[in-house]
LUMVEX-579175 format. One record per atom (N, C-alpha, C): y, z, x; atom name; chain; residue number from 1. Coordinates in Angstrom, 3 decimals. Example, Ala and Ser with C-alpha at 12.3 -4.5 7.8 and 13.67 -1.06 7.14 Angstrom:
// LUMVEX-579175
v, w, u, atom, mol, seq
-5.690, 7.800, 13.190, N, A, 1;
-4.500, 7.800, 12.300, CA, A, 1;
-3.300, 7.800, 13.200, C, A, 1;
-2.250, 7.080, 12.850, N, A, 2;
-1.060, 7.140, 13.670, CA, A, 2;
0.030, 7.870, 12.900, C, A, 2;
END
This chain:
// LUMVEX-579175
v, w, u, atom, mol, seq
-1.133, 0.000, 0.807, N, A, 1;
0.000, 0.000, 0.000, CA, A, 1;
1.225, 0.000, 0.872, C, A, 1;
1.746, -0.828, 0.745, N, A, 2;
3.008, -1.010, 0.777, CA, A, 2;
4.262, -0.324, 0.498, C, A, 2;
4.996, 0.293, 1.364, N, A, 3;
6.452, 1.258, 1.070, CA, A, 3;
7.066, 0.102, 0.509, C, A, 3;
7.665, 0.393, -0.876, N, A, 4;
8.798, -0.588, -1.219, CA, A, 4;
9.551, -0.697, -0.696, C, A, 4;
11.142, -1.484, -0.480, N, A, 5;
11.728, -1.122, 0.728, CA, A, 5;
13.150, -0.912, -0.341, C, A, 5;
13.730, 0.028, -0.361, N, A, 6;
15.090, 0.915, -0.375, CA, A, 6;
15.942, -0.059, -1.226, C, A, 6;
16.165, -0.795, -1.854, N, A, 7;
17.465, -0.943, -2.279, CA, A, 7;
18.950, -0.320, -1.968, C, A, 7;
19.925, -1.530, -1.656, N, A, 8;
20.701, -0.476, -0.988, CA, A, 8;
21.555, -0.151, -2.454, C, A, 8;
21.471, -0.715, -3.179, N, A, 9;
22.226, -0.412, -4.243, CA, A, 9;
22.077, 1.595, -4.480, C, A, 9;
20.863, 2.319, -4.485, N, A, 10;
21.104, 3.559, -4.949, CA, A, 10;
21.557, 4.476, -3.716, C, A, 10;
21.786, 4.013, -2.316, N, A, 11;
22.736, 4.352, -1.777, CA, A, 11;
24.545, 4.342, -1.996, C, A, 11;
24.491, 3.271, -2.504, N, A, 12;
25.772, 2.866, -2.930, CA, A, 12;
26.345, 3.352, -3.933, C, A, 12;
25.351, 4.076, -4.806, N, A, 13;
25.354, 5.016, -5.783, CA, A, 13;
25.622, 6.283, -5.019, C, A, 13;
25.267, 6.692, -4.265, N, A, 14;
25.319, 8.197, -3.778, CA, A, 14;
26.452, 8.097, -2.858, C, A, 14;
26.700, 7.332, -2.684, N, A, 15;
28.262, 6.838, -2.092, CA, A, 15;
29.059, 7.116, -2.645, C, A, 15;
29.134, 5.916, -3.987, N, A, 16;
29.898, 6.485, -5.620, CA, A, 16;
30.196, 7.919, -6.122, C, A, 16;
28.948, 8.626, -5.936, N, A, 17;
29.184, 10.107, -6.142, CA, A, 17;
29.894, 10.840, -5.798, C, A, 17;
29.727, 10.456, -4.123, N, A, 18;
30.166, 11.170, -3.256, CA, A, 18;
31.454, 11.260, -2.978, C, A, 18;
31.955, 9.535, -3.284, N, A, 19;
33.282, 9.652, -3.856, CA, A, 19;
33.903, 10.205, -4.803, C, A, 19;
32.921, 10.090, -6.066, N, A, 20;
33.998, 10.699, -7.097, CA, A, 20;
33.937, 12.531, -6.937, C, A, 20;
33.159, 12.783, -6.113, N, A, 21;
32.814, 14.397, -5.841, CA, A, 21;
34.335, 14.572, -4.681, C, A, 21;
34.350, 14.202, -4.219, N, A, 22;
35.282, 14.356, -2.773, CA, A, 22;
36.765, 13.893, -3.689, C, A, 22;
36.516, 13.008, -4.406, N, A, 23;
38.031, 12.825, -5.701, CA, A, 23;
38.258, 14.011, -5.791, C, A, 23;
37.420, 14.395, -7.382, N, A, 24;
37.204, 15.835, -7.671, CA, A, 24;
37.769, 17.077, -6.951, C, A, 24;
37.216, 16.911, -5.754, N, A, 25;
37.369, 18.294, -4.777, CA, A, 25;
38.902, 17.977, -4.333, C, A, 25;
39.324, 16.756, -3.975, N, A, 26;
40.807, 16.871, -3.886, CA, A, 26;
41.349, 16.987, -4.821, C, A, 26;
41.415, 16.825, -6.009, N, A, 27;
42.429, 17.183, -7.085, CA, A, 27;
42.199, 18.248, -7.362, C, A, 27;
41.263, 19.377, -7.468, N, A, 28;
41.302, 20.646, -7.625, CA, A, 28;
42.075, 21.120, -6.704, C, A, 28;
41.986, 20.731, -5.482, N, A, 29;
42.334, 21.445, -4.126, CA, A, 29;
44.119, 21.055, -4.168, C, A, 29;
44.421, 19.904, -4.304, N, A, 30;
45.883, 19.617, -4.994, CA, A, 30;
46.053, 20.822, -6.069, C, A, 30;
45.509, 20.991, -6.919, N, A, 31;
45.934, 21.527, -8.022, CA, A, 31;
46.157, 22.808, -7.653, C, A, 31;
44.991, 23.435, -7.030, N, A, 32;
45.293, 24.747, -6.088, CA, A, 32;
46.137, 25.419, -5.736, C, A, 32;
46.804, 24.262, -4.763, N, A, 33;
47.379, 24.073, -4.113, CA, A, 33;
49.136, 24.178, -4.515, C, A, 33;
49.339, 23.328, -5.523, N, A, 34;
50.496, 23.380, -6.437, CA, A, 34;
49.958, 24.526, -7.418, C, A, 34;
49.216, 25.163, -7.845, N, A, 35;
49.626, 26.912, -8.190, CA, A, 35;
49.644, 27.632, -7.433, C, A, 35;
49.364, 27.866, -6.102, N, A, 36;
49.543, 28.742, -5.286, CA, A, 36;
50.992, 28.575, -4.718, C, A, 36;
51.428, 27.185, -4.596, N, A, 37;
53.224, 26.855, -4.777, CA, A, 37;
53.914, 27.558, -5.403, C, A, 37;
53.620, 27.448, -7.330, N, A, 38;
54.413, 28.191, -8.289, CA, A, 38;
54.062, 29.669, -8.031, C, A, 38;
53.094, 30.127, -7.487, N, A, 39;
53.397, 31.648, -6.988, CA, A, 39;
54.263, 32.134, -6.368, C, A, 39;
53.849, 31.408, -5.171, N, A, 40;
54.373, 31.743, -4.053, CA, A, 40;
56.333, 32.090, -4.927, C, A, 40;
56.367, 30.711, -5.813, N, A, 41;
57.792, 30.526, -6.023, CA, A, 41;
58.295, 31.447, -7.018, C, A, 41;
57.560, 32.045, -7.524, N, A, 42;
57.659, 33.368, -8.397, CA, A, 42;
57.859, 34.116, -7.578, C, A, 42;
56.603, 34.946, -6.929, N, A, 43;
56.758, 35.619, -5.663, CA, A, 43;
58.116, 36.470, -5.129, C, A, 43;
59.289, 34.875, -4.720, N, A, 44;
59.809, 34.871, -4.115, CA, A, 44;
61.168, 35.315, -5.158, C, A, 44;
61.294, 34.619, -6.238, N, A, 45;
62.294, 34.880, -6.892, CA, A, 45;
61.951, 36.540, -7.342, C, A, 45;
60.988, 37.224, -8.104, N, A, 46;
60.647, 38.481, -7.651, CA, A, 46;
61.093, 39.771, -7.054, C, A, 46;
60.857, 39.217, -5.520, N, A, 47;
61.560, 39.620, -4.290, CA, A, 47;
62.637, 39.795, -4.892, C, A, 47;
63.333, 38.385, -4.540, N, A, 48;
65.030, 38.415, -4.652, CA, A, 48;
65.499, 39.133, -5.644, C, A, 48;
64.948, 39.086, -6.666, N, A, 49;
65.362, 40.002, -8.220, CA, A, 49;
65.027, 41.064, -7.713, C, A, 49;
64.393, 41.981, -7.442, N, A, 50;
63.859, 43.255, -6.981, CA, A, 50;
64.812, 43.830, -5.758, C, A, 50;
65.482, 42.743, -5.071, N, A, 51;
66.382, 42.919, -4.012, CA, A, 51;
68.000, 43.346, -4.352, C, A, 51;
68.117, 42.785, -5.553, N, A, 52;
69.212, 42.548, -6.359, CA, A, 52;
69.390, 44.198, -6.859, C, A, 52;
68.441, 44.244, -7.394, N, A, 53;
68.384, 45.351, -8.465, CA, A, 53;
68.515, 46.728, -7.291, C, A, 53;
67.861, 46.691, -6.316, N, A, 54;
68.016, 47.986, -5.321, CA, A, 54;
69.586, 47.922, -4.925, C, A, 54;
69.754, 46.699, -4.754, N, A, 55;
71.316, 46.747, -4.093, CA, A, 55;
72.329, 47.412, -5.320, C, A, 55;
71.950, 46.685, -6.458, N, A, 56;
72.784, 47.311, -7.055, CA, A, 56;
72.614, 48.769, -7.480, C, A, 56;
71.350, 49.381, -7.916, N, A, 57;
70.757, 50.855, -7.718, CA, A, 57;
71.898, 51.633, -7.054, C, A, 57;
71.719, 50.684, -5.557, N, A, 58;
72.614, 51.425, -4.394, CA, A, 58;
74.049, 51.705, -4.569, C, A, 58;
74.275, 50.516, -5.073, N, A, 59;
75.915, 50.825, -5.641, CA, A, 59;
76.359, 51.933, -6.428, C, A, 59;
75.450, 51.702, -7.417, N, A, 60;
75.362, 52.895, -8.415, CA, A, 60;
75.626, 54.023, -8.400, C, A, 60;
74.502, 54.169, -7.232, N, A, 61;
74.207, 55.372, -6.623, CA, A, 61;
75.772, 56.016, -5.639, C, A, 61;
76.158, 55.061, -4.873, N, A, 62;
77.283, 55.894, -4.133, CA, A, 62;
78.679, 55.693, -5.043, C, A, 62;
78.710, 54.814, -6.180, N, A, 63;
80.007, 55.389, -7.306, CA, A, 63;
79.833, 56.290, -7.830, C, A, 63;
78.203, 56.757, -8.342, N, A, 64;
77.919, 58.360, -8.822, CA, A, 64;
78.335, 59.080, -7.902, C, A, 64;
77.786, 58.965, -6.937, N, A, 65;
78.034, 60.253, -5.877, CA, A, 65;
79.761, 60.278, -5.785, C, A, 65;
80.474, 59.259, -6.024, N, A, 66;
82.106, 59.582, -5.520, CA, A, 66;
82.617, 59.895, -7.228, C, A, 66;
82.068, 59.772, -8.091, N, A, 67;
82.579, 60.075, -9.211, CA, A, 67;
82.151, 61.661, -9.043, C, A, 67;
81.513, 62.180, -9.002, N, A, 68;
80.839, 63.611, -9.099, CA, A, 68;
81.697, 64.293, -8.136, C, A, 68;
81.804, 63.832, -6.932, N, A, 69;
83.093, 64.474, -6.061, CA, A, 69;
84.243, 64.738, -6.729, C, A, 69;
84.809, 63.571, -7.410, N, A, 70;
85.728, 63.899, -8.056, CA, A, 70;
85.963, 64.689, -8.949, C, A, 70;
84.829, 64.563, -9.487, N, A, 71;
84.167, 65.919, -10.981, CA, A, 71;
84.544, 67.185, -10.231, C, A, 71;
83.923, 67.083, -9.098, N, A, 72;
83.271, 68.714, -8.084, CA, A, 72;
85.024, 69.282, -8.232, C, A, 72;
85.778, 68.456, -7.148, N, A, 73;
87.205, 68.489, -6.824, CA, A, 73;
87.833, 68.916, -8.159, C, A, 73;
87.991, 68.248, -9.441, N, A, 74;
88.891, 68.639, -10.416, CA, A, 74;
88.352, 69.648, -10.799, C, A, 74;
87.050, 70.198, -11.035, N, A, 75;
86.456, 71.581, -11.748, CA, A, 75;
87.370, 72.498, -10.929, C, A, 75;
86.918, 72.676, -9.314, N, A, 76;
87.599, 73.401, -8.168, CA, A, 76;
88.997, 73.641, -8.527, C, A, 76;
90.023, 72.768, -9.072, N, A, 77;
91.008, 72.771, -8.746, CA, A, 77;
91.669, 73.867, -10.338, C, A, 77;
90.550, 73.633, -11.169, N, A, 78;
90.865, 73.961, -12.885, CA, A, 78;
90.584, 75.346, -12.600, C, A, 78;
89.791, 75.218, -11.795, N, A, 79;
89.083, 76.794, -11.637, CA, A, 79;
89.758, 78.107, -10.727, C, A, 79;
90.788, 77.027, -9.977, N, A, 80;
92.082, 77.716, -9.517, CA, A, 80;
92.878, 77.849, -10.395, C, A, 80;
93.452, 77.162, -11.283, N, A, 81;
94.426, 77.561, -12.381, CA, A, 81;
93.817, 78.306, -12.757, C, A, 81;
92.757, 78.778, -13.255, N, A, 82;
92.548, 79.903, -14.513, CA, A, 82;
92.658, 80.481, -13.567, C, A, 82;
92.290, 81.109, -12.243, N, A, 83;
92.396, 82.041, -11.703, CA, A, 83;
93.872, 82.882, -12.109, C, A, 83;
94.788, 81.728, -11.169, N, A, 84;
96.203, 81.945, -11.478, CA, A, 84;
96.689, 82.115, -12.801, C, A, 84;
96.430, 81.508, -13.662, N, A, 85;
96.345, 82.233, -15.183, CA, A, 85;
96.081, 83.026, -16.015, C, A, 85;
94.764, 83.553, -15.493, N, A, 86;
94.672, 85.228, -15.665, CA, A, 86;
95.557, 86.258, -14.633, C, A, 86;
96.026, 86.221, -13.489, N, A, 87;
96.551, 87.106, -12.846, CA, A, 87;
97.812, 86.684, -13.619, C, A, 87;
98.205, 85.825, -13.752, N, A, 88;
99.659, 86.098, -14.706, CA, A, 88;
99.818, 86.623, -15.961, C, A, 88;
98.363, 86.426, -16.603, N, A, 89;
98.249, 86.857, -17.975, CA, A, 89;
98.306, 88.400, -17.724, C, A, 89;
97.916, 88.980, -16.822, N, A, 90;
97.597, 90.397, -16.457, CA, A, 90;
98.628, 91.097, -15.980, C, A, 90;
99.510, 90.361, -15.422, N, A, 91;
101.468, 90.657, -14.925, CA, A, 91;
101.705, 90.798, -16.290, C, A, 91;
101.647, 89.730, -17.337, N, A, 92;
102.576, 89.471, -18.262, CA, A, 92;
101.952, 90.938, -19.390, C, A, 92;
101.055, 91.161, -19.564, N, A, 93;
100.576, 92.384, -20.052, CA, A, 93;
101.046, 93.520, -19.458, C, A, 93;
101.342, 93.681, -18.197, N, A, 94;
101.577, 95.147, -17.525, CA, A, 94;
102.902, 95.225, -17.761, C, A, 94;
103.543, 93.821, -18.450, N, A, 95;
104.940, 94.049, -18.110, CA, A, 95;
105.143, 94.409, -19.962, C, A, 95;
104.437, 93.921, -20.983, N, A, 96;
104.595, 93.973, -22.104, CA, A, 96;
104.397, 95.777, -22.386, C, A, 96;
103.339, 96.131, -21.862, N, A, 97;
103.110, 97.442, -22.063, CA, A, 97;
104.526, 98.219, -21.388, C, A, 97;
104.983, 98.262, -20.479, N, A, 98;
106.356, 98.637, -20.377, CA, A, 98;
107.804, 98.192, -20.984, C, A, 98;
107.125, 97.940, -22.374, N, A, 99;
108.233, 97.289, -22.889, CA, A, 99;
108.415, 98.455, -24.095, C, A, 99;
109.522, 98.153, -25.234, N, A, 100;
109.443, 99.031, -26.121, CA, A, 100;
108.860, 98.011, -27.245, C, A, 100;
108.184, 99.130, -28.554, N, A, 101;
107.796, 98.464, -29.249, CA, A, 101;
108.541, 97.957, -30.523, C, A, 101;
107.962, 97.481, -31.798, N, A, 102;
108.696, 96.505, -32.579, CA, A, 102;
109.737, 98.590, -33.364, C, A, 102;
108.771, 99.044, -33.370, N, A, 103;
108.817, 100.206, -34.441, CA, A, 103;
109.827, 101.587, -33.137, C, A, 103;
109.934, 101.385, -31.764, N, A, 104;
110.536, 102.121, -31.053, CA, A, 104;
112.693, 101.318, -31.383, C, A, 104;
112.088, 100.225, -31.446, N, A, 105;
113.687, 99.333, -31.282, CA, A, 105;
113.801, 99.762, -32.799, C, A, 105;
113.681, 99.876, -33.907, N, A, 106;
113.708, 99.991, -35.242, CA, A, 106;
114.262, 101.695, -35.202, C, A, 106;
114.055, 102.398, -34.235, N, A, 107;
114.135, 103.954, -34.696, CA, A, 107;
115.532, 104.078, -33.915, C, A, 107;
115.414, 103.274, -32.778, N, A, 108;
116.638, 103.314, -32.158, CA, A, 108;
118.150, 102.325, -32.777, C, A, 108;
117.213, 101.582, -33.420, N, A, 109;
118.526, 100.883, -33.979, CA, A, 109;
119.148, 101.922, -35.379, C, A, 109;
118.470, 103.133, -36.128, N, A, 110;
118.514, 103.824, -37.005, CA, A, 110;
119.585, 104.726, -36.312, C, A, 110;
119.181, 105.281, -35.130, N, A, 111;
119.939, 106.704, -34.685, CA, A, 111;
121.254, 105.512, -34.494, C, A, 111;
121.300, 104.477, -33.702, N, A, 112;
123.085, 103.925, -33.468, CA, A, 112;
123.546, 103.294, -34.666, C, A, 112;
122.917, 103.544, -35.495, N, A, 113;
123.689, 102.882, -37.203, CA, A, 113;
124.293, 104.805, -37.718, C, A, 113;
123.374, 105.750, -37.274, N, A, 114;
123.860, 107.341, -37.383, CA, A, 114;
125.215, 107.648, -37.263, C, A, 114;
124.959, 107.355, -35.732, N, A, 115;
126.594, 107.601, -34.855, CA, A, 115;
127.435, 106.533, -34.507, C, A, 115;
127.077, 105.506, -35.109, N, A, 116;
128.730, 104.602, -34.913, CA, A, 116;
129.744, 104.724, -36.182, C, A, 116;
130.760, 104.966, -35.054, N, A, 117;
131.805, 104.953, -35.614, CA, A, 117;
132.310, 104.097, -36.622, C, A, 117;
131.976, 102.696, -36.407, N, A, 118;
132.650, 101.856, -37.411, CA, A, 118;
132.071, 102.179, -39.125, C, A, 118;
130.597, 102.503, -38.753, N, A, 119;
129.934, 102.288, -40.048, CA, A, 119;
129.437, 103.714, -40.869, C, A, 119;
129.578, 104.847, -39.500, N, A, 120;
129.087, 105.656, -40.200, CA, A, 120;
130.422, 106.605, -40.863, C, A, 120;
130.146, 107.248, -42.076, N, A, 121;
131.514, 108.221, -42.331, CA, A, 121;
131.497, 109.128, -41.937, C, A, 121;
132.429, 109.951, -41.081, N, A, 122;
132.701, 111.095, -40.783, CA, A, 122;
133.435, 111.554, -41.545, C, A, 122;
133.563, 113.520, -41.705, N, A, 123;
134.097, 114.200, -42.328, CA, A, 123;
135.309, 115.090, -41.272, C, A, 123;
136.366, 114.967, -41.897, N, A, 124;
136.844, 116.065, -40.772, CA, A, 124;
136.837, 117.518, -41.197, C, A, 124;
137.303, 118.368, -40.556, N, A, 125;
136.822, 119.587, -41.023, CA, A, 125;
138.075, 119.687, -42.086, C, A, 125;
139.199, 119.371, -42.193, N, A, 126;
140.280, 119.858, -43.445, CA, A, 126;
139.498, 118.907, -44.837, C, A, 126;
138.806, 117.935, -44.674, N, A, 127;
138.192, 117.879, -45.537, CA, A, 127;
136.666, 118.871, -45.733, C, A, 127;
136.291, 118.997, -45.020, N, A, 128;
135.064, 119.679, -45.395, CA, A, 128;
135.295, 121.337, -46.014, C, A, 128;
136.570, 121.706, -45.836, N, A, 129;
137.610, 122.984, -46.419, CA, A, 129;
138.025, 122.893, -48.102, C, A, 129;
138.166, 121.695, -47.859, N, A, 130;
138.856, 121.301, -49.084, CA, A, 130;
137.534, 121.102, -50.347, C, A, 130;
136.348, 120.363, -49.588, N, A, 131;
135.252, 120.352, -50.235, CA, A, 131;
134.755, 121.683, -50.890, C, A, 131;
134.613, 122.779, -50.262, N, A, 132;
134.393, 123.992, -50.316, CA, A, 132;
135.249, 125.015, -51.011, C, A, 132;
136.346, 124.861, -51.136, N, A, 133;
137.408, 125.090, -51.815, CA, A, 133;
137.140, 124.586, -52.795, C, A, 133;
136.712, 124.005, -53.219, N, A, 134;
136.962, 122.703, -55.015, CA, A, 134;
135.516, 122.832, -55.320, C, A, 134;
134.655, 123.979, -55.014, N, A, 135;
133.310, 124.062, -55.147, CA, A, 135;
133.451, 125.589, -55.825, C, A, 135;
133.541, 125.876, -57.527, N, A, 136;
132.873, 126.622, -58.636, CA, A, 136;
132.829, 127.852, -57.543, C, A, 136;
133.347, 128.921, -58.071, N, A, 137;
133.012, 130.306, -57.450, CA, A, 137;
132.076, 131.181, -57.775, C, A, 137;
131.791, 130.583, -59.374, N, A, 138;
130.304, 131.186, -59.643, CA, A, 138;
128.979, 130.206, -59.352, C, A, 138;
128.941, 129.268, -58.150, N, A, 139;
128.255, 128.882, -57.526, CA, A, 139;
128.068, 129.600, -56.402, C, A, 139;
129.383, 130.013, -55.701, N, A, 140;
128.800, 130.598, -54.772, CA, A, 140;
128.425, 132.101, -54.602, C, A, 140;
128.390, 132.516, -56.099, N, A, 141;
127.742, 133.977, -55.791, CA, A, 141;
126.349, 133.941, -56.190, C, A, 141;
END
């Protein structure tokens, strides 16, 4: 028996294959290839957004910190006035208590309405004679 002999045609077939296999494998490998691109290009924008955002964080961060100084500073400074505002409030009390009161000026304004002259009447004594004189004798027994 006789080996038939090969046709080259079903080589030419496995050729064919081999081509459209090795096609295949490059267009996946393209394709791959261009998504591992759009990663990468995500990736990157990512980054940069993530870069963005710390920087500005950072900003944030040292206008807080100089706003809060300023906070710190004006509390400090409020917190000196009241100081100074109670020690004056505490003058202005020591000085009220050495004062006279509504009902001391009222008793004193009574006794100089007593003895002034313009307003109050005096008696002289030839009248106060005369009063006594013109006063019923059976009163005074």
């Amino acid at each position: 028996m006789a080996l038939p002999s090969l046709p080259t045609l079903p080589f030419e077939r496995h050729d064919e294959e081999q081509s459209k296999l090795t096609t295949e494998l490059v267009k996946r490998i393209n394709e791959d290839t261009r998504r591992i691109r759009i990663i990468e290009q995500r990736v990157d924008r990512l980054e940069s957004s993530i870069e963005s955002i710390q920087d500005n964080t950072l900003t944030q961060l040292n206008d807080l910190k100089l706003s809060l100084e300023k906070i710190d500073n004006k509390i400090v400074s409020v917190s000196e006035k009241l100081v100074n505002i109670e020690g004056e409030i505490l003058r202005l009390s020591k000085e009220l208590s050495k004062s006279a009161t509504k009902r001391e000026l009222k008793e004193i304004e009574t006794f100089i309405d007593l003895i002034n002259p313009i307003t109050a009447k005096f008696v002289t004594k030839d009248e106060v004679e005369k009063m006594i004189d013109n006063i019923p004798k059976n009163k005074k027994a």
